[in-house]
matplotlib code that plots the C-alpha trace (Angstrom):
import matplotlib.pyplot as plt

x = [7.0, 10.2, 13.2, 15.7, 16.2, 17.4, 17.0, 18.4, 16.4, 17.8, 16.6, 17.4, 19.6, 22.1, 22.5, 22.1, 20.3, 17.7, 20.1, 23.1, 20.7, 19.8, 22.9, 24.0, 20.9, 19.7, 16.4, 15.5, 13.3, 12.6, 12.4, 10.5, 10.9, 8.9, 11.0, 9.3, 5.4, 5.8, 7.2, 9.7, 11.6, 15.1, 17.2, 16.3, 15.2, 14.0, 10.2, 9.6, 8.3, 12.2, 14.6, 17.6, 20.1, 20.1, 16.5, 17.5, 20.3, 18.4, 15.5, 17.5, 19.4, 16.1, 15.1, 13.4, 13.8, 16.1, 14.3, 13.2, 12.5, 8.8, 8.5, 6.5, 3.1, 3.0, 0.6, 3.5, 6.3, 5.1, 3.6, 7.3, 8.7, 5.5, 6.2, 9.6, 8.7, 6.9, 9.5, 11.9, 12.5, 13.6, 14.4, 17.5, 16.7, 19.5, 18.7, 21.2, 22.7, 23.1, 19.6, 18.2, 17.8, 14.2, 13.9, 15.6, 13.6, 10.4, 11.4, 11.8, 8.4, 6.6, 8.2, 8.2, 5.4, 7.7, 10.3, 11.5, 11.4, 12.8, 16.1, 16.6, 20.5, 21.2, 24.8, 25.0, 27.1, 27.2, 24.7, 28.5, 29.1, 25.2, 25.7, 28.9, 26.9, 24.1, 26.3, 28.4, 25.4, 24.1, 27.3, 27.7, 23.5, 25.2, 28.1, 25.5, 26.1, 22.9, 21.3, 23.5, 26.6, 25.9, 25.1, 28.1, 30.3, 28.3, 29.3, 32.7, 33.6, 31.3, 34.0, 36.8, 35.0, 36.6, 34.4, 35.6, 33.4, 34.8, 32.7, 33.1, 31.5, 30.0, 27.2, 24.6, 25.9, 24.8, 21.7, 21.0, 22.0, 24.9, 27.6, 26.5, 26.8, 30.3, 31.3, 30.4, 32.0, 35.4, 35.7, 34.9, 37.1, 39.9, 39.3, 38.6, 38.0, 36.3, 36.2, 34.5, 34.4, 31.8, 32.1, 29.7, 27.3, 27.3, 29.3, 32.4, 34.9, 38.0, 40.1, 39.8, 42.3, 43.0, 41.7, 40.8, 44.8, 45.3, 41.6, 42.7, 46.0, 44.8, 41.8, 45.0, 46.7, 44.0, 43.6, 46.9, 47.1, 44.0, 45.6, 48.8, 46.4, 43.9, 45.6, 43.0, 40.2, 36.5, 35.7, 33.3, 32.9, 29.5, 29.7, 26.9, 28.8, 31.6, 35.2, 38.7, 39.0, 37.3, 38.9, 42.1, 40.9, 39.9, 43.3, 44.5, 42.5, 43.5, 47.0, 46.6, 45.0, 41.9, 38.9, 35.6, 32.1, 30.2, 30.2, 27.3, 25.3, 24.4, 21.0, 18.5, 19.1, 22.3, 23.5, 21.6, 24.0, 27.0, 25.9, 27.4, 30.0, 31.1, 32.7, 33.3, 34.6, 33.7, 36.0, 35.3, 38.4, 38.1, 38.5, 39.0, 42.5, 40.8, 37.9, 39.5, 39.0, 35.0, 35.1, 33.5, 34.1]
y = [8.8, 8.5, 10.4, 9.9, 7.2, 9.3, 13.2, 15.0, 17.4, 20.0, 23.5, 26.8, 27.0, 25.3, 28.9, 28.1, 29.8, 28.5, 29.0, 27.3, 24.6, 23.7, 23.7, 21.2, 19.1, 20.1, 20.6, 23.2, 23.6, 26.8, 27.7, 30.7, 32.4, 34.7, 38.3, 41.3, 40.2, 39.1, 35.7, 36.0, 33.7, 33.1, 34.2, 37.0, 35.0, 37.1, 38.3, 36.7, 38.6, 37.3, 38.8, 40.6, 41.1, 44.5, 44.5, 42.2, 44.1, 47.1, 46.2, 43.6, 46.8, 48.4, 45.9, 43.3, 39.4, 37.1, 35.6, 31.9, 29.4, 27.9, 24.7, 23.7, 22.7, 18.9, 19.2, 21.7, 19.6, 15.7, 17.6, 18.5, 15.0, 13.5, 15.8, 14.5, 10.9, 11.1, 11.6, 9.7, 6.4, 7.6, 10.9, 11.4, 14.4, 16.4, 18.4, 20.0, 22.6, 23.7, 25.6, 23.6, 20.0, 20.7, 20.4, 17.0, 15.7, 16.7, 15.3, 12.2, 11.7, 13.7, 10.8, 7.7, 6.2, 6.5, 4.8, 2.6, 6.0, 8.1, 8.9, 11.4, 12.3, 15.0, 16.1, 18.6, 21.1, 24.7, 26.3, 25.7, 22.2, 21.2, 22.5, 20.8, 17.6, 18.4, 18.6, 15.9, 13.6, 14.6, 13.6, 10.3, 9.7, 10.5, 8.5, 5.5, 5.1, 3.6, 5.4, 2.9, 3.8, 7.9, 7.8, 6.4, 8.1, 11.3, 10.4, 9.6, 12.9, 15.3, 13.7, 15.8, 18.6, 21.5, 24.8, 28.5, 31.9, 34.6, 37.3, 41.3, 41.7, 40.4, 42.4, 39.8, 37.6, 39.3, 40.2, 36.4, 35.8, 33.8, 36.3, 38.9, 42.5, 42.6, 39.4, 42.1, 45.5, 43.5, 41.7, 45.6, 47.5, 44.8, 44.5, 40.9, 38.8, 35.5, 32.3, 29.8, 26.5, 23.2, 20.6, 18.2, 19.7, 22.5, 26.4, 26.3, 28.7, 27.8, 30.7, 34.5, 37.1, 40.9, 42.6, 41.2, 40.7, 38.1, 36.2, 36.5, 35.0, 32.0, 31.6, 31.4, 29.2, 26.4, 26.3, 26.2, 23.0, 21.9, 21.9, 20.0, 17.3, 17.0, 18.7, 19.6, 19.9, 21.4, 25.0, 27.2, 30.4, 32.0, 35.5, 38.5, 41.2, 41.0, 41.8, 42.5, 39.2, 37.4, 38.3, 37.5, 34.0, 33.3, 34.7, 31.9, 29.3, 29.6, 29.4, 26.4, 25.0, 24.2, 23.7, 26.4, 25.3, 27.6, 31.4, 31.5, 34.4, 33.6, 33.6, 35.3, 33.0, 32.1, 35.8, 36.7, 35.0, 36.3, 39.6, 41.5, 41.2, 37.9, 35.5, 32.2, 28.7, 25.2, 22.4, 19.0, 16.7, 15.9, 12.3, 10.4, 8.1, 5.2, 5.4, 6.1, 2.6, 2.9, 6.2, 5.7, 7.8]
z = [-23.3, -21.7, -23.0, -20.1, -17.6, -14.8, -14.0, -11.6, -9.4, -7.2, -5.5, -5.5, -2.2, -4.9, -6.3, -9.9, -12.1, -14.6, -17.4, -15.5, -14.5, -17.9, -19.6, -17.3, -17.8, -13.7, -12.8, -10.8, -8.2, -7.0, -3.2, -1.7, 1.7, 4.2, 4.9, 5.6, 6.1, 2.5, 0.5, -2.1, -4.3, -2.7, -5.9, -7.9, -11.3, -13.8, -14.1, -10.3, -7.5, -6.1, -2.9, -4.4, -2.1, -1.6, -0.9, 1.9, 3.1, 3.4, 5.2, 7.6, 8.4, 9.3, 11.8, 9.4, 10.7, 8.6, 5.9, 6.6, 3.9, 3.3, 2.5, -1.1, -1.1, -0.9, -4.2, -5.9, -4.9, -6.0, -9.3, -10.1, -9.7, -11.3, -14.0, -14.2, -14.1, -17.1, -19.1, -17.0, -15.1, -12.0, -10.6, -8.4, -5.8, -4.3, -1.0, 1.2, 3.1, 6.5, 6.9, 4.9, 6.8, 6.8, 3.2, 2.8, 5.7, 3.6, 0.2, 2.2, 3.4, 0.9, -1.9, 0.7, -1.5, -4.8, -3.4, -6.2, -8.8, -6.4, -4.7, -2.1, -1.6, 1.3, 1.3, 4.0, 2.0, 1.2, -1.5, -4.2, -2.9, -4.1, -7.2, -7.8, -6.8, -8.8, -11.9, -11.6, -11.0, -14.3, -15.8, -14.5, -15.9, -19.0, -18.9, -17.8, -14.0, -12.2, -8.9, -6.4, -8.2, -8.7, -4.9, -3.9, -6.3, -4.7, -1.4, -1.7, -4.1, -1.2, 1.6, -0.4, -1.0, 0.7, 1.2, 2.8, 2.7, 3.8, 5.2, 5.6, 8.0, 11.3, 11.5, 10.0, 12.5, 15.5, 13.7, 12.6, 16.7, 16.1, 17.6, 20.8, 20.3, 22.1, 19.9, 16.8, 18.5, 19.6, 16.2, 14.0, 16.3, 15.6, 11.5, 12.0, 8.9, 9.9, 7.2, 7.7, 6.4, 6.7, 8.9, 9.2, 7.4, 9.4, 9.3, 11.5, 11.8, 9.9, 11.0, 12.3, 10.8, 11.0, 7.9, 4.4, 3.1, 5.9, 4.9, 1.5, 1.7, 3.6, 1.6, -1.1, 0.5, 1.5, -2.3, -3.2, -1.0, -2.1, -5.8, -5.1, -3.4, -6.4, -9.5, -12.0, -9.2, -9.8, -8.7, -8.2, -6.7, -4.3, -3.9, -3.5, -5.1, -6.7, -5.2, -5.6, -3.4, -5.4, -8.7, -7.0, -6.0, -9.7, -11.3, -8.6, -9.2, -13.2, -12.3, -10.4, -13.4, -11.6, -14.0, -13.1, -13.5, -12.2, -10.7, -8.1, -6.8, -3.3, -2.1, 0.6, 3.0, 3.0, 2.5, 5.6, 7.6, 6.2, 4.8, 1.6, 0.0, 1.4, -1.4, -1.4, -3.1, -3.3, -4.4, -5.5, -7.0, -11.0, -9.8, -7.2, -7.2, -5.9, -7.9, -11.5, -12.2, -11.9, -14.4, -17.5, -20.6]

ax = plt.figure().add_subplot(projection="3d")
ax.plot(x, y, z, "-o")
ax.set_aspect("equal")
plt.show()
């Protein structure tokens, strides 16, 4: 019997929860990785056998490889979109990231044969800038947008979107060989605070600044800009630990009158990379100028 004509699928890597998920009518697919001669979920959901970050931390400390995501089971991944389009008429998959290619180029194949039930959007975002897709493709089902016109609309939003994490350390860079050892010594020894921000789907650095009241203020200023450009603009923040950074960038953000959705714990993977208590934003306009003609209410 079917109760919906589109639903919208996304995976873990978007760092919702399952309660954040389904209050905004997301489904959730959750995405497991190896670390440690064991697999773990990515997110530490409650009652799973899941990788909290200071398990990771710990043991990455100790020598353990980065965590690396497995891909589902061809059997577990077409039984959740089967399950889905039982209920529904078509199922709109979001996939994305910039460790994640591998996924999107799986959902692609694995659902080539469901081709007119099933839409594979990648957006080559961070873990915050999925989620903000995620949720505003469940709004525009409801407000009665078809798959052509929620792709697009996708699209043209994700081409705003403006993303910064700001790590405190470089540590899990060398480790996750991204930076040498000296890179890591001559960066400590100077108190250097990189941010980094995404560029064709990819991490790039967006700036490099002595100590955390430098990073801070321009991670203050690119969404002060960012505000006067798109008043009213979506936020939400990624963090793995909270900080007096990140508290500061909210007071900010509530000032500026931007509108939250979401706060996000970051995941395994991801936090790997840019190691505790890095914290984040993603933001995403209300609406686009040229395109306020096409919104419906």
């Amino acid at each position: 019997m079917l109760v919906s004509r589109i639903a919208v699928l996304t995976d873990s890597y978007s760092d919702l929860n399952e309660t954040q998920a389904a209050a905004f009518s997301v489904h959730l697919l959750l995405l497991r990785v190896k670390f440690g001669g064991g697999e773990w979920l990515d997110h530490p959901f409650p009652g799973a056998h899941a990788l909290d970050n200071e398990l990771l931390f710990k043991q990455i400390r100790t020598g353990a490889k980065v965590p690396t995501l497995l891909l589902p089971s061809l059997e577990t991944y077409l039984g959740c979109i089967d399950s889905l389009l039982e209920t529904h008429e078509h199922v709109l998959i979001l996939h994305t990231g910039p460790l994640l290619g591998r996924m999107y180029r799986f959902a692609l194949q694995a659902t080539a044969h469901l081709a007119d039930r099933v839409t594979v959007f990648g957006g080559g975002t961070t873990s915050g800038g999925l989620a903000l897709q995620a949720i505003r493709a469940a709004e525009l089902v409801r407000k009665g947008h078809d798959i052509p016109a929620i792709v697009r609309l996708l699209r043209d939003f994700q081409a705003q979107h403006c993303a910064q994490v700001c790590l405190n350390t470089l540590e899990y860079l060398r480790r996750g060989h991204l930076i040498s050892s000296f890179t890591e010594m001559f960066g400590t020894m100077q108190n250097m605070k990189p941010i980094f921000g995404v560029v064709g789907g990819r991490l790039s650095p967006v700036a490099n600044l002595r100590g955390e009241k430098a990073a801070l203020a321009q991670m203050v200023q690119d969404m002060q800009s960012y505000a006067a450009r798109h008043p009213g603009a979506r936020i939400v923040f990624m963090h793995n630990g909270e900080s007096k950074a990140l508290a500061v960038l909210r007071v900010e953000g509530q000032r500026l009158g931007l509108t939250e959705v979401a706060d996000l714990e970051i995941g395994a993977v991801m936090s790997s990379f840019v190691g505790p208590e890095a914290y984040a934003f993603c933001l995403e306009p209300e609406i686009l100028p040229l395109l306020a003609s096409d919104r419906r209410d």
